[in-house]
Structures are given as structure tokens and as C-alpha cells.
C-alpha positions as CSV (number, residue, x, y, z in Angstrom):
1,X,13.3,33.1,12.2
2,X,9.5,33.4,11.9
3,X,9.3,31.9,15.9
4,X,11.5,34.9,16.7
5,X,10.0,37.5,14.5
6,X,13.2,37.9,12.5
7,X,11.6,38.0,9.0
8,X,7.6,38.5,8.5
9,X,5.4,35.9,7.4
10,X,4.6,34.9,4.0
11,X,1.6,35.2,2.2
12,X,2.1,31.4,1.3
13,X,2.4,30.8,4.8
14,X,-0.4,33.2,5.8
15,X,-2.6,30.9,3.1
16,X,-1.4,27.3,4.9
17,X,-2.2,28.9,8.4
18,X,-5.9,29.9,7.2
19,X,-6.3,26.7,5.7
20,X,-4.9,24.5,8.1
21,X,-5.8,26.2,11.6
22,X,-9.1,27.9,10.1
23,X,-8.0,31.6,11.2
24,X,-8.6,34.8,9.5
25,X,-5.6,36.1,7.8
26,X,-6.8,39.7,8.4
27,X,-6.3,39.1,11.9
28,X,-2.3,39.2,11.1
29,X,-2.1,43.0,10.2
30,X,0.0,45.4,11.4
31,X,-1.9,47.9,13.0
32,X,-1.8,47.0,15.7
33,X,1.9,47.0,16.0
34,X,2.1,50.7,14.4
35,X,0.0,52.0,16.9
36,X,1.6,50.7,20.1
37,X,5.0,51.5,18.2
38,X,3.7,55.0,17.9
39,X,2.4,55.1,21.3
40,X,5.6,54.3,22.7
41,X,7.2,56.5,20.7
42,X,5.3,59.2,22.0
43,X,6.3,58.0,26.0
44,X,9.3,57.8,25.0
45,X,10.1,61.5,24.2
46,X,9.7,62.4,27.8
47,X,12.5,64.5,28.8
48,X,13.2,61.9,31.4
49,X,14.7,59.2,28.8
50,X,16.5,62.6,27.1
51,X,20.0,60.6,27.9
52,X,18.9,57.0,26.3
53,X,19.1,56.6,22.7
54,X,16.0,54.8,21.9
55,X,15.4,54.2,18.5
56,X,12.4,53.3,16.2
57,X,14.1,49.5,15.9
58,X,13.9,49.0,19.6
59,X,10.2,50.2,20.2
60,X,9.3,47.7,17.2
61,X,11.5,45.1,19.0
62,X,9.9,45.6,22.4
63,X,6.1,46.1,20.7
64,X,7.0,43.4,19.2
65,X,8.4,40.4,21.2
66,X,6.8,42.0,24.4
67,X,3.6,43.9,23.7
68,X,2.1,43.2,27.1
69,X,5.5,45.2,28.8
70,X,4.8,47.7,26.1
71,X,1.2,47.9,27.5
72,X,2.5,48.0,31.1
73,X,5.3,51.2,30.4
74,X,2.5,53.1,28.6
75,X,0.5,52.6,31.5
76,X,3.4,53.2,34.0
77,X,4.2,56.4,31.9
78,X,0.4,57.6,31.8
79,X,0.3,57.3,35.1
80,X,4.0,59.5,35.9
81,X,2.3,62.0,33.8
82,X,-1.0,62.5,35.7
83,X,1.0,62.5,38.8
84,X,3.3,65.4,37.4
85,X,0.1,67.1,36.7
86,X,-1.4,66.6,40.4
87,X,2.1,67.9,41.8
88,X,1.9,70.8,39.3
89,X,-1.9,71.9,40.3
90,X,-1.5,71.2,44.2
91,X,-3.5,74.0,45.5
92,X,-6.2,72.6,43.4
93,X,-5.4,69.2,44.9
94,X,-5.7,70.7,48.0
95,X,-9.0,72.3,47.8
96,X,-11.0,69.6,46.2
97,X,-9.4,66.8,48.0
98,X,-6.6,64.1,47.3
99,X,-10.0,61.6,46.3
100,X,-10.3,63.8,42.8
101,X,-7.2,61.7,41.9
102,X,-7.9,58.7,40.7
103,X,-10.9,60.1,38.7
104,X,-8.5,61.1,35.4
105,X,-6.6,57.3,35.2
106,X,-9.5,55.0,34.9
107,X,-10.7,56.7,31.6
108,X,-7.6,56.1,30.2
109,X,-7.4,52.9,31.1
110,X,-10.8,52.0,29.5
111,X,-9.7,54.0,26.1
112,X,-6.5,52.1,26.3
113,X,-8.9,48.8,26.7
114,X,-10.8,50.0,23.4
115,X,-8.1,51.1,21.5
116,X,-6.0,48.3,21.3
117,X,-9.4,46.0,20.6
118,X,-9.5,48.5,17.4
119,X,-12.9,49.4,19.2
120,X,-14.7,46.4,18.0
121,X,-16.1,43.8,20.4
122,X,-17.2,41.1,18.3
123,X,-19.7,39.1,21.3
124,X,-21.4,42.2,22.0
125,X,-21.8,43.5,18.4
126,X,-23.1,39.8,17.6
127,X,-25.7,39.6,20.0
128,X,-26.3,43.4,19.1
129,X,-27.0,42.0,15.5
130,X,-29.4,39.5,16.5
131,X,-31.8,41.7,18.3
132,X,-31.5,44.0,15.6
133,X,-32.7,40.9,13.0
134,X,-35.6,40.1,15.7
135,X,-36.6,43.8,15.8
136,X,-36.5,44.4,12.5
137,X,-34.1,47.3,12.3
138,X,-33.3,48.9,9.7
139,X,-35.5,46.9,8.1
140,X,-38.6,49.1,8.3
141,X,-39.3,49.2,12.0
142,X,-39.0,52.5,14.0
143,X,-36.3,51.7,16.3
144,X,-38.0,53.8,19.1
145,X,-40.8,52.2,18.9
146,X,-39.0,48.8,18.9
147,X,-37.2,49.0,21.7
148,X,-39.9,50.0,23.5
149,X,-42.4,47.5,22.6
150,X,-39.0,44.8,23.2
151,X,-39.0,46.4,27.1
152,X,-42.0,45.8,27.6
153,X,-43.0,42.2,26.1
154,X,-39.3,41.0,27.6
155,X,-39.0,42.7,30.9
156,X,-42.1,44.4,31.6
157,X,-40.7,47.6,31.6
158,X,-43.0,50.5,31.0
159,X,-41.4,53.9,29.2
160,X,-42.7,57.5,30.7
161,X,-41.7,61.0,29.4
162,X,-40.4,62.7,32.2
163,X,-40.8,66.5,31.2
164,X,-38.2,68.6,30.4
165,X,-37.0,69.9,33.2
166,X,-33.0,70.8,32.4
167,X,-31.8,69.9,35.4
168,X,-33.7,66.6,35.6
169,X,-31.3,63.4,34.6
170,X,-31.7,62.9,30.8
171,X,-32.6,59.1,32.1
172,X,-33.6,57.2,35.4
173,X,-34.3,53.4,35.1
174,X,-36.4,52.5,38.3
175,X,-35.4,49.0,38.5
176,X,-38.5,48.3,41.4
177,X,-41.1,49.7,39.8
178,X,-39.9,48.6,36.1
179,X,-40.0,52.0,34.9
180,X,-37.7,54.1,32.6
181,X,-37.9,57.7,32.6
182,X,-36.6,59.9,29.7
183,X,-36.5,63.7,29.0
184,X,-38.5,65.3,26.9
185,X,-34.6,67.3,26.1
186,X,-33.8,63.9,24.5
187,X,-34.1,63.9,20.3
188,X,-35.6,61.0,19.0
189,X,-32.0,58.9,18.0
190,X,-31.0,60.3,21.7
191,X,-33.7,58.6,23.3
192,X,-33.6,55.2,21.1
193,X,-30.0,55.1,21.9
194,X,-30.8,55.2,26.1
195,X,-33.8,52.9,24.9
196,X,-31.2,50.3,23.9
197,X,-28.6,50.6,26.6
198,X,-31.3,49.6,28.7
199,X,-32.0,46.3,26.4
200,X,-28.0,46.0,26.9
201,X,-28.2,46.5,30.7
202,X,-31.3,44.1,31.2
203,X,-30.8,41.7,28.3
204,X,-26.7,41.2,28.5
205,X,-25.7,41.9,31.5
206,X,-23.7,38.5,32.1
207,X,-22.0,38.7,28.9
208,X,-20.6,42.7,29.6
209,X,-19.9,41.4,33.1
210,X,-17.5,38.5,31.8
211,X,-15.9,41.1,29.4
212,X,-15.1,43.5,32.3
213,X,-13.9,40.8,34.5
214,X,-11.3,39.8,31.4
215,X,-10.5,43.6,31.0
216,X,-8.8,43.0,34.4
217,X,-8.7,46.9,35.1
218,X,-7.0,48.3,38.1
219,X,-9.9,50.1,39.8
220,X,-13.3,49.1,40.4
221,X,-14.2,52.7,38.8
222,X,-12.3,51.5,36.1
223,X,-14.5,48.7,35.4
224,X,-17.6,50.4,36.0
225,X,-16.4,53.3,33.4
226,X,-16.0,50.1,30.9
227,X,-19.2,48.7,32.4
228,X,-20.8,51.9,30.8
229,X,-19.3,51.9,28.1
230,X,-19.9,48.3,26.5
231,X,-23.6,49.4,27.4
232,X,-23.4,51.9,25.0
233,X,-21.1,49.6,22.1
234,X,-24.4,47.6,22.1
235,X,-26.7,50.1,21.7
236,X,-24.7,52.0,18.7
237,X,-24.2,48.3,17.6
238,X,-28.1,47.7,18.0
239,X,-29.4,51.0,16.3
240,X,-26.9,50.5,13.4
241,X,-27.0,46.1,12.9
242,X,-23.2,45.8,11.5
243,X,-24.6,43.4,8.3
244,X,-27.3,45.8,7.2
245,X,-25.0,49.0,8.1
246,X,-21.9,48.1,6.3
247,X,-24.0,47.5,3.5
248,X,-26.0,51.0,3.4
249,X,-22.6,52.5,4.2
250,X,-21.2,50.7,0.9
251,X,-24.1,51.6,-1.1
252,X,-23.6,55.4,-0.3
253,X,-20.2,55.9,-0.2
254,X,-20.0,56.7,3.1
255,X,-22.5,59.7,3.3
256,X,-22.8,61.1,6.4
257,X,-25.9,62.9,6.1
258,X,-27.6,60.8,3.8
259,X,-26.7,58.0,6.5
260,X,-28.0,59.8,9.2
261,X,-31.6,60.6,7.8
262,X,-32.0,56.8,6.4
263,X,-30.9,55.3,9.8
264,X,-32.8,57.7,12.1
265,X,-29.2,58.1,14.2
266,X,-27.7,61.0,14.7
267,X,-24.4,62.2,12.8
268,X,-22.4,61.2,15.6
269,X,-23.8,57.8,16.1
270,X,-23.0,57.1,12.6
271,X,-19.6,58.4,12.5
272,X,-18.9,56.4,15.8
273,X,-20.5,53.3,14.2
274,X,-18.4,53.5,11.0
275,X,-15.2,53.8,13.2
276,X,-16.2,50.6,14.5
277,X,-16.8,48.3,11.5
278,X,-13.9,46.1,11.7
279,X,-15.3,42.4,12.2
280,X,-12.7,39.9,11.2
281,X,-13.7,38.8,7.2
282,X,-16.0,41.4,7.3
283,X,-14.5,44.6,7.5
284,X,-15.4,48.0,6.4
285,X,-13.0,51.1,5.6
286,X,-11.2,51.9,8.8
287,X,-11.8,55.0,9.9
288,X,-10.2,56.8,13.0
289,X,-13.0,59.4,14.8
290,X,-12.6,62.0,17.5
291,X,-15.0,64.2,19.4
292,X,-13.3,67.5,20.3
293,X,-14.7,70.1,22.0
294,X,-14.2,74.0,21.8
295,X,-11.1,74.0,24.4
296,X,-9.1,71.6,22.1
297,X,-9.8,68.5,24.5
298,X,-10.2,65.1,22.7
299,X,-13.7,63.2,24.3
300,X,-13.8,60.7,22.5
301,X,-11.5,59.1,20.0
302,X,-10.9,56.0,18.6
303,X,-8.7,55.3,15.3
304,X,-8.3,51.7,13.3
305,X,-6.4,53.9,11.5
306,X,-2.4,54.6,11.8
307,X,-3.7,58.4,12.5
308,X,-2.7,58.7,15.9
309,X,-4.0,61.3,18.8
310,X,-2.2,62.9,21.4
311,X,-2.3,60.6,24.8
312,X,-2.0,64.0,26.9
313,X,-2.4,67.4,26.1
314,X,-4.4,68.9,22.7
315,X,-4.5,68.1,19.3
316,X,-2.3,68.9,16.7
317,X,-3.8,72.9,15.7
318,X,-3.4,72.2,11.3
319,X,-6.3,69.4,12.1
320,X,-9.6,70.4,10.8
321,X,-11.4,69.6,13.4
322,X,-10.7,73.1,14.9
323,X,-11.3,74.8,11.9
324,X,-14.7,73.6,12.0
325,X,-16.2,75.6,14.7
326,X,-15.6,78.6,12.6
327,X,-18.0,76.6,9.7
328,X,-20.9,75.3,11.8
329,X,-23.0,72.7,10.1
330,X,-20.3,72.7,7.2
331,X,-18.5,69.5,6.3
332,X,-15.0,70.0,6.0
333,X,-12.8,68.0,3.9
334,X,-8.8,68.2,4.2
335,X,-6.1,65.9,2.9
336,X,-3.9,65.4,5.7
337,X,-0.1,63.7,6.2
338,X,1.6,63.3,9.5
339,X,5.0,62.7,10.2
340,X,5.3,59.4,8.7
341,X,4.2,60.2,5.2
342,X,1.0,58.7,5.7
343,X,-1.7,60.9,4.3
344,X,-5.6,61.1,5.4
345,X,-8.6,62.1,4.2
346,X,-10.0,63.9,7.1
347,X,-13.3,65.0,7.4
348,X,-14.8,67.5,10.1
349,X,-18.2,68.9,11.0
350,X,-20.0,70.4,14.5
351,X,-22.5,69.2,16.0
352,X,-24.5,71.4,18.7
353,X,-27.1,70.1,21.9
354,X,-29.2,73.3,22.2
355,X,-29.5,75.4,25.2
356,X,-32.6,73.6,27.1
357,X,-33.0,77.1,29.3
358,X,-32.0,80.7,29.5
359,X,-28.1,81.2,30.4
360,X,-27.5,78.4,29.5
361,X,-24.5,78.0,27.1
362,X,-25.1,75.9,23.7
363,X,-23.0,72.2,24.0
364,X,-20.8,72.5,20.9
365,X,-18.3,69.8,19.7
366,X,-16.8,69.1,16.2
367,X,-16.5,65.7,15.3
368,X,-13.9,64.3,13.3
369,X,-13.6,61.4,10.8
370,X,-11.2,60.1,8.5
371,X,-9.3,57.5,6.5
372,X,-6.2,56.9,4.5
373,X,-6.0,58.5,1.4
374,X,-5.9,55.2,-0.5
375,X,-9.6,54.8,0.5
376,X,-11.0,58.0,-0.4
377,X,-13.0,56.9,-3.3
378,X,-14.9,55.3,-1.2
379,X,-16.0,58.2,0.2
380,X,-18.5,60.5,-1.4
381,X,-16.9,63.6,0.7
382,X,-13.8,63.2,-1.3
383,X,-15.8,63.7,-4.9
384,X,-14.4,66.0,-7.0
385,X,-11.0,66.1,-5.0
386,X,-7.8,66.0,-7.1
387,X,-6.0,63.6,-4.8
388,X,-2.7,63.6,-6.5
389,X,-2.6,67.5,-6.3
390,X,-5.1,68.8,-3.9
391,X,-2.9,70.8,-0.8
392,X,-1.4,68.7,1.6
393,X,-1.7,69.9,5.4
394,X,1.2,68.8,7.2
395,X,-0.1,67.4,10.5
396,X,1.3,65.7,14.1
397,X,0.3,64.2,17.2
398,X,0.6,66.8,19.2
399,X,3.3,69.6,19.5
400,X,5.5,68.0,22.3
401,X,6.1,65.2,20.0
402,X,6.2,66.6,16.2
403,X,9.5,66.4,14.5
404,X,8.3,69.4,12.2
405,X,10.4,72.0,12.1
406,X,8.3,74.7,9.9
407,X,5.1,75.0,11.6
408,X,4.0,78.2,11.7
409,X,1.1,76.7,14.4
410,X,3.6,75.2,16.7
411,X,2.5,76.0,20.6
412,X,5.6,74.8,22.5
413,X,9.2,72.7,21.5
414,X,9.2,69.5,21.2
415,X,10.3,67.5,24.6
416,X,13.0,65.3,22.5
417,X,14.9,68.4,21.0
418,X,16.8,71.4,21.7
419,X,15.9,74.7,20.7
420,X,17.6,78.2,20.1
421,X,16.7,81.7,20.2
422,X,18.1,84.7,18.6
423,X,17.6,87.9,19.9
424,X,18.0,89.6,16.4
425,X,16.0,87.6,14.5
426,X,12.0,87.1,15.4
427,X,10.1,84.8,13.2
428,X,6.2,83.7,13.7
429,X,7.8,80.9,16.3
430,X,9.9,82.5,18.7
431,X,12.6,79.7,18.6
432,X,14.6,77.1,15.7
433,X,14.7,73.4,16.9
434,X,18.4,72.1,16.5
């Protein structure tokens, strides 16, 4: 029964298998099965499986007993939707050119590729973590001044301020001359952090190359978009040494500010970090963390969390993450519970890149970060917070796919319902889902 996955494993049997085989029992969670459950889910509302009644059993079945098809449908389905889009905006298609369409997939495919590795890569962060131990970070050394002094003993690479022209690039590595350029724009944890993705690019190159190659991505872009991106896992991984990190992190309870100004990183690089400390044996709360911008779009997001974001389209409007922009520099702190009675402690705050010249507009975002409730006392942000009867908000994924039939917020219908209208009656959402 346990060959077919008819009945879960044991914790005897989870016990012999550690013992016998020498593998982590934490590697046998479920997380990873709620998430592409809820993923699928989530496809699955599509109006165009309205006549197929696919229940929550059969996406466990399939997530289950055939995860890599339940990877290939997603993708299929991702892909059905951008090209609904593309038909939808043809004029724009038109003008720009049919080339602008394959820009949108590739990023999804690399957030699908970090996602389901619960955004840890355990190579890279290793060899992260022993150049961190050689450089002594976070162990009195200015990281700056460490990587610099790294590029130049290892490689020979020389580091020149390069002004601060705006509409220079913020960094230009001239591989020739051995010469890296940054802008004088860049704060000092900005310019460590393109300090260290230069280590990664120079230093690790073979390694990120093997770990694209086994991402076996679609595109070439694709690749090169992941490319990019493991260059800048090692240098959040190298400014913030997971050992030394997980311990600070421990020690204060998660404090994002306090974190920030003993690291030298900036708030987002420590929220991202923290979203990232799950190392087998070693892990630390798991956090899910977003990047949203004023529009409502989702640039980053990562959760090793249940919390679930929207695959398309904006974020559910009760999140405090939107709320945020009207509190600058205010940490925001909201018990949270979506759909499936899972509640969150969900913390928000902006962060702003300041204009660099006249007319030009402030770079705003509000950055989200969060955990289940059960590990809120953990968390400093959640002192003095009466967690058995503080308000509840009552969140979703995303409108098109939130059962909730009482949200005063709600945008559209969801796609798997019917709704009605009455022309006599006119409450705050023009319709009742059936």
C-alpha cells in the first residue's frame, strides 16, 4: 500500500528509512504536494474543464502518483493562458512584433524551477557558505571591502566607481580589461550584493552551468533567465552565510530591522534570505515572501509556505501588502487565513530606490513576508498580538479562483462558479455566486 501511496508512511518507518538508508526524514513532508495540489487546483478552474468534475482527490492522486505530468499540465496550461492573452492584446502584438512573445514564459518557467526546489539550492548555498567562512562575513569583515579585496587577490579584477550618471548601467564587468564598474546610485548592500555576483559569475561558473543544464528549460532565454538568477542565490547566500544567519535570525526573533543594520543587507535581502533557509536538518521557520509593486503585480515571490500566490493575474486585495503603500516605512502585521483554514502571520512593509534625477518617478514596492500562525512566537513582529483573538482577514489566491462568497473586495466571479444578478437589489458586489 505504501509502494502505491495508498496509506502514508509511518513515523516508525520514517525512523528505519533514516537509519537504514541515512536520509533526512524532513525531506518526506508534504509541502510540496500541497503546493502543486494547489497549483493544479488553480489550472483547473479554467472555464475550459467547466464540464469535468475534478475533485480535490484526483489532483492529490495525480500530484501524487505523477508529479512530473502535474508539472507538464501546469506548464501546458501557463502557456494556454499567455497565448489567450497574446490573442486578446493583438494590436499590441502587432506593433511590437510577434518576437515580444516568448519574453513572458521563460520567467515563469524559472519561478516554476525555484518554487518547487522550495527556493533553496543546497550546492550553491554551500559553496556560498564557504567563501563566506574564508572572508570572514559576518564575522567582523565589511563585506564590501571583502569582496573586493577577494576580486582582486583571486582574479585580478580591479573595482572603479563609475559616477552616477542615471542612465548609466548600475554595473558593467569588463571581462578584457578585468574591470568592474559600479554606480555611484548603488547603496552600499546594493553594491556588495553586484560585488558578489561577480565572485559567483567568475568563481562558480561550472557549478551554475551544470545546474542550468539539469533545469532542462525549454528556451535558451530560459536558461539564461535562471543563469542570472542562481548568480544572484549565491550572492544573497554569500552576504547572509546560512550557518551564521540562521543563528542571528534565531537570536532576534526574526527582526527585520534589527537584521538589516547588523548584517549591512538591505531589508529586502534579508527578507529574501529568510524565505530561503530551508537546508535539509537545518531548517529555519519557513517563510513565503513577495515583492509587489504599486500596480498589484507580484515580482518576486517565493513561499515554503502553503500560502499560495496567484500564477496569473493580481493578488488577492485583503493582503497587506497593498495596504502598505498607504503606511510607508511602517511594518504592518496582519493575521491572515485563506481558503483552507490555514492562517498566517503576514507581515508587510515598502521599500523605495529614490529618484536619481528630476522627473524621475520614485521606484516603490512593498515587500511581503510571512509564516504560519503556529510560528509566530518566533517572530518579534507578532509581540504583543493576541493570537487566539486578534481579527482574522479572510484571504485568497486571487479572485478568479476564491471560493469566498462575502468579500466585499471581490474584483471579478470566480471562473468555476455561476453567478446571478438582481436588478432590485444592489449590494457592494454587483452579483451572488450560486
Amino acid at each position: 500500500q505504501i509502494e502505491s501511496n495508498q496509506r502514508p508512511l509511518s513515523a516508525s518507518v520514517l525512523i528505519a528509512v533514516s537509519r537504514t538508508f541515512g536520509v533526512d526524514i524532513t525531506t518526506f513532508g508534504a509541502e510540496d504536494l500541497d503546493r502543486l495540489v494547489a497549483d493544479l487546483r488553480e489550472a483547473t478552474a479554467d472555464p475550459v474543464f467547466g464540464d469535468l468534475e475534478i475533485g480535490l482527490q484526483d489532483l492529490k492522486a495525480v500530484a501524487n502518483l505523477s508529479p512530473a505530468f502535474a508539472h507538464a499540465f501546469l506548464r501546458m496550461h501557463v502557456a494556454l493562458g499567455r497565448s489567450a492573452e497574446w490573442r486578446a492584446s493583438l494590436d499590441d502584438i502587432l506593433t511590437v512584433g510577434a518576437a515580444g512573445e516568448g519574453k513572458l514564459v521563460p520567467y515563469e518557467e524559472v519561478r516554476d524551477y525555484f518554487h518547487y526546489i522550495d527556493n533553496y539550492v543546497d550546492d550553491l548555498d554551500r559553496a556560498a557558505e564557504a567563501g563566506a567562512e574564508e572572508m570572514g562575513i559576518l564575522a567582523g569583515a565589511d563585506a564590501r571591502a571583502a569582496f573586493t579585496a577577494h576580486l582582486a587577490a583571486r582574479f585580478g579584477v580591479e573595482v572603479e566607481p563609475a559616477g552616477t550618471d542615471p542612465e548609466a548601467p548600475l554595473s558593467r564587468y569588463d571581462a578584457r580589461r578585468r574591470r568592474l564598474h559600479l554606480s555611484g546610485i548603488l547603496t552600499p548592500a546594493a553594491a556588495a550584493f553586484r560585488l558578489a555576483t561577480t565572485i559567483a559569475r567568475l568563481e562558480h561558473a561550472a557549478l551554475i552551468d551544470s545546474m542550468v543544464a539539469r533545469g532542462s528549460f525549454r528556451s535558451a532565454t530560459a536558461g539564461d533567465i535562471c543563469r542570472l538568477a542562481l548568480y544572484n542565490y549565491y550572492a544573497g547566500a554569500l552576504m547572509l552565510p546560512y550557518g551564521r544567519f540562521l543563528r542571528l535570525a534565531r537570536t532576534r526573533r526574526h527582526d527585520l530591522d534589527r537584521l538589516a543594520l547588523e548584517t549591512g543587507a538591505s531589508l529586502e535581502q534579508v527578507c529574501h534570505r529568510l524565505s530561503t533557509l530551508q537546508r535539509p536538518g537545518m531548517k529555519g521557520v519557513p517563510f513565503y515572501f513577495a515583492k509587489v509593486d504599486r500596480a498589484g503585480n507580484i515580482t518576486k515571490r517565493h513561499s515554503a509556505t502553503r500560502f499560495q500566490f496567484p500564477r496569473l493575474g493580481g493578488a488577492c486585495a485583503v493582503w497587506n501588502v497593498h495596504q502598505a503603500f498607504e503606511n510607508p516605512g511602517s511594518t504592518l502585521v496582519q493575521v491572515g487565513e485563506m481558503p483552507d483554514g490555514v492562517r498566517y502571520l503576514c507581515l508587510a512593509r515598502t521599500v523605495h530606490a529614490p529618484a536619481a534625477r528630476f522627473g524621475q518617478p520614485p521606484r516603490v514596492y512593498a515587500l511581503g513576508l510571512g509564516c504560519e500562525l503556529s510560528y509566530a512566537e518566533q517572530v518579534i513582529h507578532a509581540t504583543g498580538l493576541d493570537l487566539k483573538s486578534a481579527p482574522v482577514a479572510r484571504l485568497g489566491v486571487s479572485c478568479r479562483i476564491c471560493p469566498r462568497q462575502d468579500c466585499d473586495l471581490r474584483a471579478f466571479p470566480p471562473l468555476d462558479r455561476e453567478i446571478r444578478t438582481d436588478p432590485d437589489v444592489r449590494n457592494v458586489v454587483p452579483f451572488t455566486i450560486a
